[in-house]
C-alpha positions in Angstrom: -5.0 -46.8 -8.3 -4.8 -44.0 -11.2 -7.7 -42.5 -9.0 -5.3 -41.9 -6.4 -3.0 -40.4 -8.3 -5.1 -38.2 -10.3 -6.6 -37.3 -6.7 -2.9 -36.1 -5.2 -2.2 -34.1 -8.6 -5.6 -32.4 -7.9 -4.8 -31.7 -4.4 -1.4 -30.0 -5.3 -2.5 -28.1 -7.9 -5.0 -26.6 -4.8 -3.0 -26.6 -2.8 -0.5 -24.5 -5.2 -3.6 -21.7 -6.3 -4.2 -21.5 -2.2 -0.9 -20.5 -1.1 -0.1 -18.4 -4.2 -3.5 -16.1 -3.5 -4.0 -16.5 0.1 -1.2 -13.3 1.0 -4.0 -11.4 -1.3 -7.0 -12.1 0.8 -5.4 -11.4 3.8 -4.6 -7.3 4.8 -0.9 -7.8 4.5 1.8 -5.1 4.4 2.4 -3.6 0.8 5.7 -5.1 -0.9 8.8 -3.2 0.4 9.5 -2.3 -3.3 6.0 -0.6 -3.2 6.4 0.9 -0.1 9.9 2.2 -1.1 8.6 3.9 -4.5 5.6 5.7 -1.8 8.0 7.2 0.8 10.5 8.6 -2.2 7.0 10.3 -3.2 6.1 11.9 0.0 9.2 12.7 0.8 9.6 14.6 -2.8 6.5 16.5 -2.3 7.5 17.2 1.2 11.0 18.3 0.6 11.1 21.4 3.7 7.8 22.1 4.3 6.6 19.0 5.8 7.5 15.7 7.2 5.6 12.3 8.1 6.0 9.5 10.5 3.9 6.4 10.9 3.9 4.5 7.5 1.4 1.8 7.1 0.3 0.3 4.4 -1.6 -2.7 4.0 -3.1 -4.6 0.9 -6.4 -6.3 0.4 -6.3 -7.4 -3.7 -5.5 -4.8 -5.7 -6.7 -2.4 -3.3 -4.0 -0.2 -1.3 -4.3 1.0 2.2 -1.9 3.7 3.1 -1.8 5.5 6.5 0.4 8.1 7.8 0.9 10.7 10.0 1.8 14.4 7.8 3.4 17.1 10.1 3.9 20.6 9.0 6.4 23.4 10.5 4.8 25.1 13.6 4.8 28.5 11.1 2.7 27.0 8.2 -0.7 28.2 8.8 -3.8 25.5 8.9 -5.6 26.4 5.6 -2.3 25.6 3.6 -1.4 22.2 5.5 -4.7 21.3 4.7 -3.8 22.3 1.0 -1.0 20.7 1.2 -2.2 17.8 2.5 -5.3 17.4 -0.4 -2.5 18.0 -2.7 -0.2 14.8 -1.5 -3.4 12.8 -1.1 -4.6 13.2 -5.1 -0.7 13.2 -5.7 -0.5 9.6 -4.5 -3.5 8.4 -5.6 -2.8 9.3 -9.3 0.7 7.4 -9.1 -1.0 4.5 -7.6 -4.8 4.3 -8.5 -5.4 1.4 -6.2 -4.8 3.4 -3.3 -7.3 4.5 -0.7 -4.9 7.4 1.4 
């Protein structure tokens, strides 16, 4: 009989670890704090010389996925929207070093 029991404290404490780390080993979207805290920093480095649409962001672990679509003003030539672009890249991934961008 204490087998049973010691059996169905065993089980919950599985079943506990399992639902508190199986969010983490699926790609699930970033927390909306986390996402928040990225589109204030694009939008920052943005300000009037670009914009970006498309937001995705998905986590695996500790490791962050971000994806987005950057547009730049129809006058900004191609050599600095690729600047630009290197620029936000590093700029998030030294706020968040988890991030792949």
């Amino acid at each position: 009989m204490v087998s049973f029991f010691i059996a169905l404290w065993i089980l919950g404490i599985g079943f506990r670890v399992i639902k508190k780390s199986y969010p983490a080993l699926l790609d699930q979207r970033a927390e909306p704090e986390l996402e928040a805290r990225i589109k204030k920093l694009i939008e920052d480095f943005c300000g009037e010389e670009c914009a970006y649409h498309k937001l995705r962001t998905r986590q695996a672990g500790a490791k962050i996925h971000l994806d987005f679509h950057l547009q730049f003003k129809p006058e900004t030539s191609i050599e600095k929207a690729h600047q630009l672009s290197h620029q936000l890249k590093a700029e998030l991934e030294s706020k968040f070093p988890t991030a792949e961008v």
